[in-house]
Each structure stands twice: as C-alpha cells, then as structure tokens.
Gaussian input, Z-matrix of N, CA and C with variables (Angstrom, degrees):
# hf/3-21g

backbone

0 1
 N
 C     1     B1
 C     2     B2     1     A1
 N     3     B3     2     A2     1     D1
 C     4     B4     3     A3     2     D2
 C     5     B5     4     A4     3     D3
 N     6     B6     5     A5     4     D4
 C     7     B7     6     A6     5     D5
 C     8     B8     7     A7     6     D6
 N     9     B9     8     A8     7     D7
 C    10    B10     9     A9     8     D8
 C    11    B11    10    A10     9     D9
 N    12    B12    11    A11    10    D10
 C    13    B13    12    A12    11    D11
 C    14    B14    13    A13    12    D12
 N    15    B15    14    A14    13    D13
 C    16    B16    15    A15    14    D14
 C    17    B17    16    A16    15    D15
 N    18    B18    17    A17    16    D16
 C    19    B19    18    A18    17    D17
 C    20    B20    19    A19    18    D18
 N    21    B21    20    A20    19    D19
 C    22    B22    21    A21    20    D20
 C    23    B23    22    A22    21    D21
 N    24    B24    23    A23    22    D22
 C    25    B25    24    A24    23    D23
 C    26    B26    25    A25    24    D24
 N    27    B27    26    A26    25    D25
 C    28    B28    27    A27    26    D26
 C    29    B29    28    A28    27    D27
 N    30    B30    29    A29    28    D28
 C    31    B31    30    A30    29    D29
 C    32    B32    31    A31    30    D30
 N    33    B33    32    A32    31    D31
 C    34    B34    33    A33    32    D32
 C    35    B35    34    A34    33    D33
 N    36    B36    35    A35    34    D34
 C    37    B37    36    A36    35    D35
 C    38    B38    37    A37    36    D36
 N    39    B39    38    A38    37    D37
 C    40    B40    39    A39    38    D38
 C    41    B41    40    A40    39    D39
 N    42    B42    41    A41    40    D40
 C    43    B43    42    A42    41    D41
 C    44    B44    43    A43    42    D42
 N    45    B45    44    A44    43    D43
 C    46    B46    45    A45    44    D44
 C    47    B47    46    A46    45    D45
 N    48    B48    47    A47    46    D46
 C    49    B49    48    A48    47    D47
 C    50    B50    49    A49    48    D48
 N    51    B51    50    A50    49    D49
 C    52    B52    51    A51    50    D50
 C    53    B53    52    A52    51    D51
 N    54    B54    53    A53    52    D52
 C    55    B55    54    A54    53    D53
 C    56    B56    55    A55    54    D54
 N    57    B57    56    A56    55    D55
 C    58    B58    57    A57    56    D56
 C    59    B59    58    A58    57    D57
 N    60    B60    59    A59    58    D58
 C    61    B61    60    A60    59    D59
 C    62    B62    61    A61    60    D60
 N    63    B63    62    A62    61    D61
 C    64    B64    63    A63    62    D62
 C    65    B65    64    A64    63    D63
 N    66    B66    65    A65    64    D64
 C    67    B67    66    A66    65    D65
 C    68    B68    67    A67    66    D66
 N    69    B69    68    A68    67    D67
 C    70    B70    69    A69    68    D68
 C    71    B71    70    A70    69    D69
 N    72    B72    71    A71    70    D70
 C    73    B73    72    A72    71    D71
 C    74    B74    73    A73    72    D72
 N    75    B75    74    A74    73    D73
 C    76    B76    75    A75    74    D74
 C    77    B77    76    A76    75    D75
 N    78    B78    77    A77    76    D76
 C    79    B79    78    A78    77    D77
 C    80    B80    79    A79    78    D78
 N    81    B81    80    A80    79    D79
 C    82    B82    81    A81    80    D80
 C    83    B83    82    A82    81    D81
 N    84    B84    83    A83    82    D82
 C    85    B85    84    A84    83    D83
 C    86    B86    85    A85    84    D84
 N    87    B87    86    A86    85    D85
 C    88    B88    87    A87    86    D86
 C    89    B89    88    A88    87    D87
 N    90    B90    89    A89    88    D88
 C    91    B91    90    A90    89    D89
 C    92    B92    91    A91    90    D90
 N    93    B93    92    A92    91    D91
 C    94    B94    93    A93    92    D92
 C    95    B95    94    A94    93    D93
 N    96    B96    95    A95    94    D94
 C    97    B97    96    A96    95    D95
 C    98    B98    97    A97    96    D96
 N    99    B99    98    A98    97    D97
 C   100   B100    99    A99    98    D98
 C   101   B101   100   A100    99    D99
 N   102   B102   101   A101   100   D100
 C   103   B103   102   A102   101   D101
 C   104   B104   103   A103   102   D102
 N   105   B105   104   A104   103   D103
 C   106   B106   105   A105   104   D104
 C   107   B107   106   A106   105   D105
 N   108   B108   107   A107   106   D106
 C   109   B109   108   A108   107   D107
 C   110   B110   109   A109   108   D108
 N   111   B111   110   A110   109   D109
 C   112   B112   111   A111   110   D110
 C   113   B113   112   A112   111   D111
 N   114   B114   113   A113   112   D112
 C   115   B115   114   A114   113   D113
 C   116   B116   115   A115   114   D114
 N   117   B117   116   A116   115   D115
 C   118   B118   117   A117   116   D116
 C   119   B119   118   A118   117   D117
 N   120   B120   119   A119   118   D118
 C   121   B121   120   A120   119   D119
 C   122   B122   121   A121   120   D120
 N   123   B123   122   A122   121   D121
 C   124   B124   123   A123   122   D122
 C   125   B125   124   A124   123   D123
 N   126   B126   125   A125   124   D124
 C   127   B127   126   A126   125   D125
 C   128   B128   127   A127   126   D126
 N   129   B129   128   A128   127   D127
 C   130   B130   129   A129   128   D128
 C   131   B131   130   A130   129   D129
 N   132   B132   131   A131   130   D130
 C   133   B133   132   A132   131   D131
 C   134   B134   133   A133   132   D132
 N   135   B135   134   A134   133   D133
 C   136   B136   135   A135   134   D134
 C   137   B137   136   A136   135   D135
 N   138   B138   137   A137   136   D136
 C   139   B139   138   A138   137   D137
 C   140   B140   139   A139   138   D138
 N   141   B141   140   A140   139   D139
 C   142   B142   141   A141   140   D140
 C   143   B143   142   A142   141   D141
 N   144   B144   143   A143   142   D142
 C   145   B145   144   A144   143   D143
 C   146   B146   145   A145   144   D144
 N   147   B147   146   A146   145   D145
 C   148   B148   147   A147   146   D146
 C   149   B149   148   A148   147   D147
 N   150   B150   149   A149   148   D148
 C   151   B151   150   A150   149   D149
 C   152   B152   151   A151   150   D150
 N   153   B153   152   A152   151   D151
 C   154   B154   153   A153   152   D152
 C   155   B155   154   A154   153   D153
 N   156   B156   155   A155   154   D154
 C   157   B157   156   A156   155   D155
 C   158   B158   157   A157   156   D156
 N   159   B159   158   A158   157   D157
 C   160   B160   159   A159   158   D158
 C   161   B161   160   A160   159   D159
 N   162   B162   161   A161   160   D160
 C   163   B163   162   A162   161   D161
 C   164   B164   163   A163   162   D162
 N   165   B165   164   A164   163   D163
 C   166   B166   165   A165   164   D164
 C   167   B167   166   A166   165   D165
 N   168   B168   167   A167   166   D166
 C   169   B169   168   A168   167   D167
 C   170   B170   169   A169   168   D168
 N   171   B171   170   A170   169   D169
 C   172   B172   171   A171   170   D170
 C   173   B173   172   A172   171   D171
 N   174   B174   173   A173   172   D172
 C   175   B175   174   A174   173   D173
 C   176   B176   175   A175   174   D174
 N   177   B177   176   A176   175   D175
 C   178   B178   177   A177   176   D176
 C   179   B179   178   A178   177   D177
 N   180   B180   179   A179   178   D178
 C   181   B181   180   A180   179   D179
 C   182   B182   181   A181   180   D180
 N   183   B183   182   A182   181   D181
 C   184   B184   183   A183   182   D182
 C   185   B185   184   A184   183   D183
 N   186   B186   185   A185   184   D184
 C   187   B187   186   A186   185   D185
 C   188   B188   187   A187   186   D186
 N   189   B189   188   A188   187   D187
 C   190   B190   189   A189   188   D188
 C   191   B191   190   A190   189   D189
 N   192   B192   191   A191   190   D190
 C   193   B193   192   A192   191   D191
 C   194   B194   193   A193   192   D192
 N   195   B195   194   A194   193   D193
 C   196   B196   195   A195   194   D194
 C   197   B197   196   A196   195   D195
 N   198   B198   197   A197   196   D196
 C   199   B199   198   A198   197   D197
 C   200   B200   199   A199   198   D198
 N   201   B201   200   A200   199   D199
 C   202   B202   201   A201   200   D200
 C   203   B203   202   A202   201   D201
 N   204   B204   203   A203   202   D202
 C   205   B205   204   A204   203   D203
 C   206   B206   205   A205   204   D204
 N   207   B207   206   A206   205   D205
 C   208   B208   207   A207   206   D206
 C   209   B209   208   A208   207   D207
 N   210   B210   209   A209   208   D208
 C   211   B211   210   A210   209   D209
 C   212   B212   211   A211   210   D210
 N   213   B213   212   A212   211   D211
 C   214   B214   213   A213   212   D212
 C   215   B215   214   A214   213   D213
 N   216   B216   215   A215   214   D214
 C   217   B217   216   A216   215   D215
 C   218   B218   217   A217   216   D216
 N   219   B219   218   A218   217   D217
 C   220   B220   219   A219   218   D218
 C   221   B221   220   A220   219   D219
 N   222   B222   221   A221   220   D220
 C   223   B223   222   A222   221   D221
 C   224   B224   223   A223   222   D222
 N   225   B225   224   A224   223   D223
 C   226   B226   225   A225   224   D224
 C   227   B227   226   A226   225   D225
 N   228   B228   227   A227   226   D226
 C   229   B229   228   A228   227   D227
 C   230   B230   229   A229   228   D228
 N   231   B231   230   A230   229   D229
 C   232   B232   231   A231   230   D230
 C   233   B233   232   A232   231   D231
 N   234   B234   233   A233   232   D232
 C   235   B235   234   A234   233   D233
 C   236   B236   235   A235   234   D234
 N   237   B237   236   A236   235   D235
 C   238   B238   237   A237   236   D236
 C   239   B239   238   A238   237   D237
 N   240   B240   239   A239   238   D238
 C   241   B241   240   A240   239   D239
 C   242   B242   241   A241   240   D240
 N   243   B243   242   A242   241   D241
 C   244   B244   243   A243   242   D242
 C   245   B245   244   A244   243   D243
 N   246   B246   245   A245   244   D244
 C   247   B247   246   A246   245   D245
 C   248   B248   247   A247   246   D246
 N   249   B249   248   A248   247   D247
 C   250   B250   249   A249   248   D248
 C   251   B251   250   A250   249   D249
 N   252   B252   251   A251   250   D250
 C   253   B253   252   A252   251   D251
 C   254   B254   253   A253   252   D252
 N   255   B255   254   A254   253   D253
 C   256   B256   255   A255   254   D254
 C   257   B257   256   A256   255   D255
 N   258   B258   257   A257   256   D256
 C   259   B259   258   A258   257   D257
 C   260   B260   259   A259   258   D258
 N   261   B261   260   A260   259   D259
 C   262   B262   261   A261   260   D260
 C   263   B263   262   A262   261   D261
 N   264   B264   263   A263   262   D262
 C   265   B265   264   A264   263   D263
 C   266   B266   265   A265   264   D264
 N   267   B267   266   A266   265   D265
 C   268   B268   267   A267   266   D266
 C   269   B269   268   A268   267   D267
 N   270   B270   269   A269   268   D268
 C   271   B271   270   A270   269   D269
 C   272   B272   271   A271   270   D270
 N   273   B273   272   A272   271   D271
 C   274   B274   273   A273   272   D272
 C   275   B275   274   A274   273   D273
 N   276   B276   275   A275   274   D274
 C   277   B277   276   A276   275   D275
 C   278   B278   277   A277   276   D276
 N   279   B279   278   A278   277   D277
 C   280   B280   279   A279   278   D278
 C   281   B281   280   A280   279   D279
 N   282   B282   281   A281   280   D280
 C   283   B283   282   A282   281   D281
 C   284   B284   283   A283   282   D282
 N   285   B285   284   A284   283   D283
 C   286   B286   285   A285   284   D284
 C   287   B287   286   A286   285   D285
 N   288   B288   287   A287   286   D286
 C   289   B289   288   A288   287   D287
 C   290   B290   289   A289   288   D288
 N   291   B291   290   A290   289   D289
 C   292   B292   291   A291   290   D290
 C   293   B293   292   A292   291   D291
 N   294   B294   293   A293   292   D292
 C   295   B295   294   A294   293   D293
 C   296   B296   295   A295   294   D294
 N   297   B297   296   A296   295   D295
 C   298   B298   297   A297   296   D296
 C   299   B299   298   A298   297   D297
 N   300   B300   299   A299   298   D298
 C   301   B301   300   A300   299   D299
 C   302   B302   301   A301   300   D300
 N   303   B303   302   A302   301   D301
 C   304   B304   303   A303   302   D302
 C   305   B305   304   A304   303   D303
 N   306   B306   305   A305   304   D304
 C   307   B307   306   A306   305   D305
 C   308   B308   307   A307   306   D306
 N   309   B309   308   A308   307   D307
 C   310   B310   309   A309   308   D308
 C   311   B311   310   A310   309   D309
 N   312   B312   311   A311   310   D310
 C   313   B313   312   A312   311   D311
 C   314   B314   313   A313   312   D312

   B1=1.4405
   B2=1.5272
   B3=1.1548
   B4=1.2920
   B5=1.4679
   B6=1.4819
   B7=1.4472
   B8=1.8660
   B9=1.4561
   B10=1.7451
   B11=1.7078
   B12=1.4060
   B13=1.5816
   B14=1.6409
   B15=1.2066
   B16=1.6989
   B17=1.1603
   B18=1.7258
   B19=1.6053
   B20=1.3604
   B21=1.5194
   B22=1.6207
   B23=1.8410
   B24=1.3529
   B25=1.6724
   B26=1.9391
   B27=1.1071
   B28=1.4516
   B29=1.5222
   B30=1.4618
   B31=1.5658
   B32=1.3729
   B33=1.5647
   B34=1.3214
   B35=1.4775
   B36=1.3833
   B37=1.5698
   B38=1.7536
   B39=1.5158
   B40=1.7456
   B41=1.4302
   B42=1.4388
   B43=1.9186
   B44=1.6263
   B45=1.5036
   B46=1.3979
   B47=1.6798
   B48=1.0533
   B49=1.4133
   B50=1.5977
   B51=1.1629
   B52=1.6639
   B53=1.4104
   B54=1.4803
   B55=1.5161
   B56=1.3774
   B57=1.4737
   B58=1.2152
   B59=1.5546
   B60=1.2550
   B61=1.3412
   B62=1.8755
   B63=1.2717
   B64=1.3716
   B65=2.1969
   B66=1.1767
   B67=1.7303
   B68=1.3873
   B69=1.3979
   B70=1.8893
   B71=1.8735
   B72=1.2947
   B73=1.4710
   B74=1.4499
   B75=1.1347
   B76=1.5403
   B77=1.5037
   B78=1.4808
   B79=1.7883
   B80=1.5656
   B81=1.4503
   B82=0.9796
   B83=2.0342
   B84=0.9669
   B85=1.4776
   B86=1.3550
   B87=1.1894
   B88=1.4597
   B89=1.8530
   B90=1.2723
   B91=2.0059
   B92=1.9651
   B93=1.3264
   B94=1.8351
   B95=1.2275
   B96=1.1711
   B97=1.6899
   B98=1.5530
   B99=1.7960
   B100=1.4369
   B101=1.6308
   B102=1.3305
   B103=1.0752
   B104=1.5498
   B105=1.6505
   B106=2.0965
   B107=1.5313
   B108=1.1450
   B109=1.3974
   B110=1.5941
   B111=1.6243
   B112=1.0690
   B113=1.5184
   B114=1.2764
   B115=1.4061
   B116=2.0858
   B117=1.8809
   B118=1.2627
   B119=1.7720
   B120=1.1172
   B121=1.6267
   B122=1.4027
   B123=1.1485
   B124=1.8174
   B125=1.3106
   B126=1.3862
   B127=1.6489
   B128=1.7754
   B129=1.2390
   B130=1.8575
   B131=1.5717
   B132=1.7793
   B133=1.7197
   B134=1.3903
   B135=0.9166
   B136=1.8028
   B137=1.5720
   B138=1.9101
   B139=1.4109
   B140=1.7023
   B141=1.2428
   B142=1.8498
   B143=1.7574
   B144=1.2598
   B145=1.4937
   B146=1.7511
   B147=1.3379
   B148=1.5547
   B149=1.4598
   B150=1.0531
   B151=2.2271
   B152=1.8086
   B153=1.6145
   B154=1.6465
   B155=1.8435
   B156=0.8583
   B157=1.1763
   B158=1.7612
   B159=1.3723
   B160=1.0706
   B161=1.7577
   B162=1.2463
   B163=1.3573
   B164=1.5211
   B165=1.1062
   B166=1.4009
   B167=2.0037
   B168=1.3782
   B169=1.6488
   B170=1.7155
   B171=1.6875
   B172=1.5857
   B173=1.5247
   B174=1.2441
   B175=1.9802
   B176=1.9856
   B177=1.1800
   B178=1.1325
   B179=1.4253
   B180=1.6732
   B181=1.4635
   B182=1.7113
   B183=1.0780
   B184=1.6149
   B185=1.2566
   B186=1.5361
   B187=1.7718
   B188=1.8646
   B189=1.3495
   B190=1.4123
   B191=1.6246
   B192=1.0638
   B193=1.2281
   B194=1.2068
   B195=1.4997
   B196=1.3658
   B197=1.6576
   B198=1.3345
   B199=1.1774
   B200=1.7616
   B201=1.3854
   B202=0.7920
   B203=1.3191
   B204=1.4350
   B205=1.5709
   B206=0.9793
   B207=1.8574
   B208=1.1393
   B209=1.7386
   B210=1.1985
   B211=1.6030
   B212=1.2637
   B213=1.4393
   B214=1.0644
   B215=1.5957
   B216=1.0652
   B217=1.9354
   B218=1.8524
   B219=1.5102
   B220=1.6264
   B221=1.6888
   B222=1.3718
   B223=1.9936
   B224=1.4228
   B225=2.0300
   B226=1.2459
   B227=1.6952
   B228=1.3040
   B229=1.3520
   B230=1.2679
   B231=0.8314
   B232=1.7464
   B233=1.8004
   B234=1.3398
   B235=1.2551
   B236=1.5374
   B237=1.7383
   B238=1.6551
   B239=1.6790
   B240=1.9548
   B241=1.5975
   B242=1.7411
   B243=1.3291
   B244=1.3739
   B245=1.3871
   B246=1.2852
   B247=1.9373
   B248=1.3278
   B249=1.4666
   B250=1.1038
   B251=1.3924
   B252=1.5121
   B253=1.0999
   B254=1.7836
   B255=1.0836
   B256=1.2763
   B257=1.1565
   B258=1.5284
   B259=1.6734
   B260=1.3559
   B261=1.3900
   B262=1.2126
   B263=1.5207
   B264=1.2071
   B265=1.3657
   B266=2.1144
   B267=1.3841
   B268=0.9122
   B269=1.7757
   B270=1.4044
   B271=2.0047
   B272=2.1281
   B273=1.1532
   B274=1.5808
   B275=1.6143
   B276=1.6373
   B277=1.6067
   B278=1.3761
   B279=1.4957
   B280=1.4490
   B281=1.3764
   B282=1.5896
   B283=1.3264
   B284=1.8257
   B285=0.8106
   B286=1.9147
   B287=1.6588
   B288=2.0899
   B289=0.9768
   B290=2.0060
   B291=1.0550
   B292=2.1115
   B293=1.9255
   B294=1.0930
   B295=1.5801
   B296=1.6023
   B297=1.6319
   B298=1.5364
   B299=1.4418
   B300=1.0981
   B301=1.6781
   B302=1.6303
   B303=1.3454
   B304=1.3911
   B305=1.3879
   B306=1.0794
   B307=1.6019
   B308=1.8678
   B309=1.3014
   B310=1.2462
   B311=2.1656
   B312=0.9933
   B313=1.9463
   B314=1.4649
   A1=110.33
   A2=116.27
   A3=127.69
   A4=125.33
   A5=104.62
   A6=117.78
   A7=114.89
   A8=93.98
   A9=99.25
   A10=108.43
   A11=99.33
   A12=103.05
   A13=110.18
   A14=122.47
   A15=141.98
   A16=114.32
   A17=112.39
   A18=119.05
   A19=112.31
   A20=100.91
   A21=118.80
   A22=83.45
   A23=96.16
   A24=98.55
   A25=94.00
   A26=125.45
   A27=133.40
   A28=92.04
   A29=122.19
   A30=127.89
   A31=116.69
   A32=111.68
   A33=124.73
   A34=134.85
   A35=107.65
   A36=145.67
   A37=104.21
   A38=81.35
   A39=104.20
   A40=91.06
   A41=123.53
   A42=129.09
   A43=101.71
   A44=99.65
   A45=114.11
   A46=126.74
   A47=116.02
   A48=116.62
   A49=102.74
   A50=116.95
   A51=126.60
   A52=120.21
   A53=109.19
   A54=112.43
   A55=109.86
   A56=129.40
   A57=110.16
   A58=110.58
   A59=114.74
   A60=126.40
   A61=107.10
   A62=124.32
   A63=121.48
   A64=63.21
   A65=102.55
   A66=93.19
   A67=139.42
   A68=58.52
   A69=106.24
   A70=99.17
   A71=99.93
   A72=100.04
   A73=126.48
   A74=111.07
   A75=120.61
   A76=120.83
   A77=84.25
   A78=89.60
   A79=110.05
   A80=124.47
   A81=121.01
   A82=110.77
   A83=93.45
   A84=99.31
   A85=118.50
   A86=114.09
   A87=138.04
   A88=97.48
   A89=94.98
   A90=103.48
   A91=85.92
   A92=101.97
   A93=82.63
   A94=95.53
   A95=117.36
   A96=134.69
   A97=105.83
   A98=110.50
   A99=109.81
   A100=99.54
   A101=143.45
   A102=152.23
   A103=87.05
   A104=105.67
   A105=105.80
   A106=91.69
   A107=158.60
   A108=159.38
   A109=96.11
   A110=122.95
   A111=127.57
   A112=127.81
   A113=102.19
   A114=126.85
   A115=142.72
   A116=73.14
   A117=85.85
   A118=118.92
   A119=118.79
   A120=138.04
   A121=103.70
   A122=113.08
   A123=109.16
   A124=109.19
   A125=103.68
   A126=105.15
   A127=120.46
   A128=109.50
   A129=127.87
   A130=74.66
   A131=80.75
   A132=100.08
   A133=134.55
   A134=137.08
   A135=124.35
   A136=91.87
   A137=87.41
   A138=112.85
   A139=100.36
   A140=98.34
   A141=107.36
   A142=112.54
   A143=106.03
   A144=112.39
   A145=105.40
   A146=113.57
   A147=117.53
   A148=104.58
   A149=98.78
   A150=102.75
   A151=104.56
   A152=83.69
   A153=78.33
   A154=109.75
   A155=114.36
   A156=123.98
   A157=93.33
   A158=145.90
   A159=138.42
   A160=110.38
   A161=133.38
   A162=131.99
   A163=104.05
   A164=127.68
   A165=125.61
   A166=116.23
   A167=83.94
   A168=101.82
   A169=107.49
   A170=94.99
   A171=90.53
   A172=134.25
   A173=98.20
   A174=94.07
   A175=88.62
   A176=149.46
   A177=150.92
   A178=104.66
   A179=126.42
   A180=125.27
   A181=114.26
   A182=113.55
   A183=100.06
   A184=135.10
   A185=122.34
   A186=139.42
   A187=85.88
   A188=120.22
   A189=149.75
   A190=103.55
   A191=125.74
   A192=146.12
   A193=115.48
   A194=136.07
   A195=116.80
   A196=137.48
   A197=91.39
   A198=109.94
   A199=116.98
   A200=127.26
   A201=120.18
   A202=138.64
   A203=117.62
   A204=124.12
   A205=134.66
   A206=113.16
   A207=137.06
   A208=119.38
   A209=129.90
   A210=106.80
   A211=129.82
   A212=118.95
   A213=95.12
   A214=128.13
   A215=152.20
   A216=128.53
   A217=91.39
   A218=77.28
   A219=96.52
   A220=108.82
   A221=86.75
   A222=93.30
   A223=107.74
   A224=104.33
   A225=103.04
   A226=112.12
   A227=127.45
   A228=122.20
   A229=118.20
   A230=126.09
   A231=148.43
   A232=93.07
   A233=127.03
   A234=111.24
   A235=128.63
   A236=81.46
   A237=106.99
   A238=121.71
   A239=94.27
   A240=101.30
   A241=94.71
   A242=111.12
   A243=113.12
   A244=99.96
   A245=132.75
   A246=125.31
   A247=108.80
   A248=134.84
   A249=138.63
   A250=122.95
   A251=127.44
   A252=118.81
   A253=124.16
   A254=141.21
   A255=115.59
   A256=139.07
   A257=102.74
   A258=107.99
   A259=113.35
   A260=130.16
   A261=138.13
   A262=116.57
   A263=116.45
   A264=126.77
   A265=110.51
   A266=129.53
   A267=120.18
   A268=158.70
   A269=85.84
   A270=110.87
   A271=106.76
   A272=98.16
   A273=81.27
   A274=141.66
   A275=101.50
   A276=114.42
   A277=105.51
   A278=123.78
   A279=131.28
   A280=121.16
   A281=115.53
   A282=125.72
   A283=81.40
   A284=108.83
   A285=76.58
   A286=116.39
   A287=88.46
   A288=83.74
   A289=126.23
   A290=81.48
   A291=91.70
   A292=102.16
   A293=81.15
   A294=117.02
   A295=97.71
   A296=113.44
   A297=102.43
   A298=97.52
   A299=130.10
   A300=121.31
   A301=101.83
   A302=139.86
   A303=150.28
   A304=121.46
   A305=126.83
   A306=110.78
   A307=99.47
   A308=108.65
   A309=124.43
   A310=120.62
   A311=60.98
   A312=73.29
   A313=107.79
   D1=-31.61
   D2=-178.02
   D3=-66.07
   D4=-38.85
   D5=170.95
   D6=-76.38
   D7=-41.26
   D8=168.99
   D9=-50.42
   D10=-60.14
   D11=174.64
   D12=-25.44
   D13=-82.95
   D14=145.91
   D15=9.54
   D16=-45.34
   D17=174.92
   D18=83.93
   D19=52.22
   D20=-163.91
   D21=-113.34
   D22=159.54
   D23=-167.47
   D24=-97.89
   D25=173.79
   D26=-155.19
   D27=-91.87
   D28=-16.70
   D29=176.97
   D30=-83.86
   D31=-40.20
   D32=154.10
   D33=-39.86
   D34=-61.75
   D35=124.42
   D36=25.29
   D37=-78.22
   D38=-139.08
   D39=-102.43
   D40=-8.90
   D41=170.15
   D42=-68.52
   D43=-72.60
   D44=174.20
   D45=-42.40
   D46=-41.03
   D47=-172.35
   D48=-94.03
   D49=-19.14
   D50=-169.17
   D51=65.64
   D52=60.93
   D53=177.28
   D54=-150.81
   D55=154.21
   D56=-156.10
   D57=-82.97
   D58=-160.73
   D59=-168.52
   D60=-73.36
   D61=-39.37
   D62=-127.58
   D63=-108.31
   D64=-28.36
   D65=161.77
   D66=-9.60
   D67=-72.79
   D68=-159.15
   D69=-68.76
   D70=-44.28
   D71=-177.86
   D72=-79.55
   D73=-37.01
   D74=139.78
   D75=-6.45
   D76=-81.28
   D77=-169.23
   D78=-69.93
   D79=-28.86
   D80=178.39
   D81=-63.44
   D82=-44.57
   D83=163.42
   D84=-35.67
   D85=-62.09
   D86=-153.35
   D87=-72.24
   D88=-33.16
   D89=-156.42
   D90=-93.60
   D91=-27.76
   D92=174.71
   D93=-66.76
   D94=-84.58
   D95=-154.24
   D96=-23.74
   D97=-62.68
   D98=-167.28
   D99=-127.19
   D100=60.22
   D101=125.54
   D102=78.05
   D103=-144.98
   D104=-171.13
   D105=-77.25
   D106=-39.77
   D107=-158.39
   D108=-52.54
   D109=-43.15
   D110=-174.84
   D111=-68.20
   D112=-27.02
   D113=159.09
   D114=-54.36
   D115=-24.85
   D116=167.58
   D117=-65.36
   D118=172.47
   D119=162.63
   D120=-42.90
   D121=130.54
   D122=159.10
   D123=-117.94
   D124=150.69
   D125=174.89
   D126=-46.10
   D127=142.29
   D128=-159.82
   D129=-99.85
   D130=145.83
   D131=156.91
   D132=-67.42
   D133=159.58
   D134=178.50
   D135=111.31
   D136=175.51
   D137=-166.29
   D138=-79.82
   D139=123.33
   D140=173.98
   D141=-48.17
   D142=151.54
   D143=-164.34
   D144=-68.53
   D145=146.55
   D146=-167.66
   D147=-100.20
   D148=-14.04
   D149=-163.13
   D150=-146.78
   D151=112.82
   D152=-168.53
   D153=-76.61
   D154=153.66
   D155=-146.58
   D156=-110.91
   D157=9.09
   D158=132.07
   D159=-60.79
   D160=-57.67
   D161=173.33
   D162=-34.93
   D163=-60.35
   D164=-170.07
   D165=-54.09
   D166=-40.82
   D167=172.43
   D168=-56.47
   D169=-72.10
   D170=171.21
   D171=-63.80
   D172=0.52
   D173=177.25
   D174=-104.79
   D175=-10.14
   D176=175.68
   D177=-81.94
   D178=-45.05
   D179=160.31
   D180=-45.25
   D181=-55.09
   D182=171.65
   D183=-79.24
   D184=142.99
   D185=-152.41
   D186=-64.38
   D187=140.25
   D188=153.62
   D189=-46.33
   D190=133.55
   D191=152.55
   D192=-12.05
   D193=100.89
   D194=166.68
   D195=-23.15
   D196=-47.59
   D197=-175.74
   D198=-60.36
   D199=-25.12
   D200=161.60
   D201=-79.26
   D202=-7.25
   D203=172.90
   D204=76.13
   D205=34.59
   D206=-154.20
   D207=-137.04
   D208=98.35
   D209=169.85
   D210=-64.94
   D211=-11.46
   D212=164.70
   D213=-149.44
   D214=-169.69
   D215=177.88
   D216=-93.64
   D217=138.20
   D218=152.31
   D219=-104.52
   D220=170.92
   D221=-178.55
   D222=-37.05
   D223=-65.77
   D224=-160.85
   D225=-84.84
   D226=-7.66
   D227=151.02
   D228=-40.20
   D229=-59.76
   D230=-153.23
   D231=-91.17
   D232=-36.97
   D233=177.94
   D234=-67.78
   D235=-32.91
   D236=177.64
   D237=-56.55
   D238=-23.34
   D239=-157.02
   D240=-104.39
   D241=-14.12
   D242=-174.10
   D243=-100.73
   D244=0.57
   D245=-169.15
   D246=51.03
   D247=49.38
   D248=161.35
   D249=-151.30
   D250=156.41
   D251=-145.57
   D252=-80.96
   D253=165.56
   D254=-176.73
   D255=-85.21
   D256=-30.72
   D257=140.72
   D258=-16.07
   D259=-83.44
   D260=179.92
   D261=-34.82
   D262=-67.72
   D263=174.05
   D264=-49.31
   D265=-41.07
   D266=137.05
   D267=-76.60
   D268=4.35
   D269=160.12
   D270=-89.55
   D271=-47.40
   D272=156.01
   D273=-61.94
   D274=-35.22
   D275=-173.95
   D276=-73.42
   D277=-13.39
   D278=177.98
   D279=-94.55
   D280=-8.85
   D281=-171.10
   D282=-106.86
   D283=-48.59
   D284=-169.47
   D285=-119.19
   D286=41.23
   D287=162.91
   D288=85.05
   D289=-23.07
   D290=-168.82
   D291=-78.44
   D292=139.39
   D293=-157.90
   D294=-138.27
   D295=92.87
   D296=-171.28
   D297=-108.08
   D298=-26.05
   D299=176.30
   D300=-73.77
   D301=14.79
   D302=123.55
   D303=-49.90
   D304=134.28
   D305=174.40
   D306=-100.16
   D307=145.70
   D308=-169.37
   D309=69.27
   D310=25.25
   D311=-167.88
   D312=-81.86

C-alpha cells in the first residue's frame, strides 16, 4: 500500500515485492473496500485443522515415559503416544518454533 501511495503502478508493485500481478490487485482491493482491517489474513481454503497444535506443544513440554528410554520426544515417538500422525506432530514443532532434541528449545 505504501508503494501504491508513491504512485507506483500495480506492475511495478508486484516486480518489486515479487508477487504476481492479480496479487497486487487483490490487496489493493481489499485495502479500498475495508481500510488496514482488510489487509489482514483471511480464512484459506481446505479442510479446517483437526488437532490443535498448542496440545502437541504442551504434551512435547513434558519428559517421555521412563519406560521408554528416552530424554526426549521425537516426531514419531510423540505421534505414536498422541494417536496422530507425525507429519502433524512436526507441522506444529515448526509453527512455534520447538526444537526438543535442543536443550532449552
């Protein structure tokens, strides 16, 4: 919006920032209609998330089972112990960041 401000053309726009054209017009769309509010994120297409992905965080904060002989969870440990897949269990550890075979992570 800032560069439009500038009086940069939507081709200009979308060179500079590296995104395509129909982008660029988008958001400009979006920022007339409803000002910065419009700018925000809008809900993505696809099936809504099944497993909230703070739980995964907080069951990864607590020490593994003695019994398994482990300090710490791996993906598929932890997927195994939660009944969900590990993909999942590593699409959360990337959203906030957690790094448990790190110490202090």
């Amino acid at each position: 919006m800032l560069l439009a401000a500038e009086g940069m053309t939507n081709v200009e726009i979308a060179h500079r920032v590296g995104v395509s054209l129909p982008t660029v017009t988008e958001w400009r769309t979006r920022y007339r209609a409803r000002g910065i509010p419009g700018l925000a994120d809008e809900a993505r297409s696809g099936r809504p998330r099944q497993v909230d992905h703070r739980k995964i965080v907080a069951a990864t904060l607590r020490p593994p089972p003695k019994k398994l002989g482990v300090t710490h969870w791996s993906s598929r440990l932890l997927a195994k112990h939660l009944k969900i897949g590990d993909a999942t269990v590593a699409r959360a550890w990337r959203e906030y960041g957690v790094q448990p075979w790190r110490e202090r992570t």
